[in-house]
C-alpha positions in Angstrom: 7.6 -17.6 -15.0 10.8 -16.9 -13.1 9.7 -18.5 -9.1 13.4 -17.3 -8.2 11.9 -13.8 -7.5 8.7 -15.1 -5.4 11.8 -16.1 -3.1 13.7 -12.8 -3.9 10.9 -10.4 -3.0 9.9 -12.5 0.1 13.6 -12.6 1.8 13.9 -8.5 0.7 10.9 -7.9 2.3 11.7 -10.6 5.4 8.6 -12.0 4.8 9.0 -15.6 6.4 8.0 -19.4 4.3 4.9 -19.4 7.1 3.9 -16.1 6.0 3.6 -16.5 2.4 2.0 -20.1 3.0 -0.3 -18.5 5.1 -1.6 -15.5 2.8 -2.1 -18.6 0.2 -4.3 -20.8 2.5 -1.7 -23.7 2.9 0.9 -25.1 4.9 4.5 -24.1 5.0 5.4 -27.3 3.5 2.5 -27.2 0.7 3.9 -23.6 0.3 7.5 -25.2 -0.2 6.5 -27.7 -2.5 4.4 -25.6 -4.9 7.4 -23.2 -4.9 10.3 -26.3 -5.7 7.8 -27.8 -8.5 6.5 -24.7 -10.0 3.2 -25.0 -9.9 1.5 -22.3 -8.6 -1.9 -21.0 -9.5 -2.9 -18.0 -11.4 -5.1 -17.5 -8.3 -2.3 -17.7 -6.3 0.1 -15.8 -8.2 -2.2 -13.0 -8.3 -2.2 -12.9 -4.0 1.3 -12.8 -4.1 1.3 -10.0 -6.8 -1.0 -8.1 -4.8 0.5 -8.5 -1.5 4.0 -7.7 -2.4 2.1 -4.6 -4.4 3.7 -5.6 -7.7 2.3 -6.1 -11.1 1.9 -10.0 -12.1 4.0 -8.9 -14.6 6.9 -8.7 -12.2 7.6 -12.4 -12.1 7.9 -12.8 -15.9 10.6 -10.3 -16.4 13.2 -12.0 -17.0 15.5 -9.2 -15.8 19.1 -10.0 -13.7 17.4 -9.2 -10.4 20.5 -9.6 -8.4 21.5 -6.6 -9.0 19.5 -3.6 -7.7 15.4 -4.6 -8.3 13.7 -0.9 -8.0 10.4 -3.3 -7.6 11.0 -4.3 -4.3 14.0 -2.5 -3.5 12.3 1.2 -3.7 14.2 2.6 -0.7 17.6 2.3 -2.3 16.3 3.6 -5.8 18.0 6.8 -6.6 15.6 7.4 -8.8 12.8 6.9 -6.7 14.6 9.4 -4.0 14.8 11.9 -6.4 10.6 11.8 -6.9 10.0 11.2 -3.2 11.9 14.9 -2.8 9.9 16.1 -5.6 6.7 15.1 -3.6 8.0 16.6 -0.6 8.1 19.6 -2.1 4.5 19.0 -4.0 3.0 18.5 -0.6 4.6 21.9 1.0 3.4 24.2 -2.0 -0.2 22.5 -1.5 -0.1 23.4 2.1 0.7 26.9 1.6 -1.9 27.0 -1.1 -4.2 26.1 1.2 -3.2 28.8 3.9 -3.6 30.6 1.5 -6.6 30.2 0.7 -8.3 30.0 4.2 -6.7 33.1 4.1 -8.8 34.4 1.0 -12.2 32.6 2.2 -11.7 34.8 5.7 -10.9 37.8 4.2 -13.5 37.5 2.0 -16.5 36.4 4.6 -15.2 39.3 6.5 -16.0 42.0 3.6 -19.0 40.2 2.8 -19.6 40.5 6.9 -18.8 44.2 6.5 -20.8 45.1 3.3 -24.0 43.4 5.0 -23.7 45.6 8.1 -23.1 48.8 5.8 -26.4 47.8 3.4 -28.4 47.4 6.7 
């Protein structure tokens, strides 16, 4: 397991040593220790997985992570601006479709409205 990016993710994010011991149940200086000796918990691991929203998987890669880390660095991932344009644009074409729609369903109750009146 690579602890390095336990540290990494937590200075990226500005996530203070109190913090992280905190979300483990420990002190800051448990928190230290666990980190220098390398002997966290599964348990643990998994909190820290789940917290930073990353896949346990994360800290086994043994990828060069200082260089640019899409994981934790999302908002500086081309990449990841080209699909947050591309769901921009998803989002507008479902709004329209839903005008749209409301549209329809009015239009619609108002013929129903106006056969009902005529068959009476």
């Amino acid at each position: 397991m690579d602890y390095s990016k336990i540290t990494l993710i937590k200075d990226r994010k500005r996530i203070t040593r109190e913090e992280m011991a905190e979300l483990l149940g420990m002190s800051k200086y448990g928190y230290d220790k666990t980190i220098r000796n390398q002997t966290l918990t599964v348990k643990n691991l998994e909190k820290i997985a789940a917290f930073f929203q990353v896949p346990v998987g994360y800290f086994f890669d043994e990828t060069d992570h200082n260089r640019h880390d899409p994981m934790i660095d999302s908002y500086t991932c081309k990449e990841c601006s080209k699909y947050e344009g591309m769901i921009e644009l998803l989002k507008e074409q479902l709004m329209n479709c839903e005008r749209r729609i409301e549209q329809l369903s009015r239009e619609l109750g108002a013929k129903t409205a106006e056969k009902n009146i005529k068959s009476a």
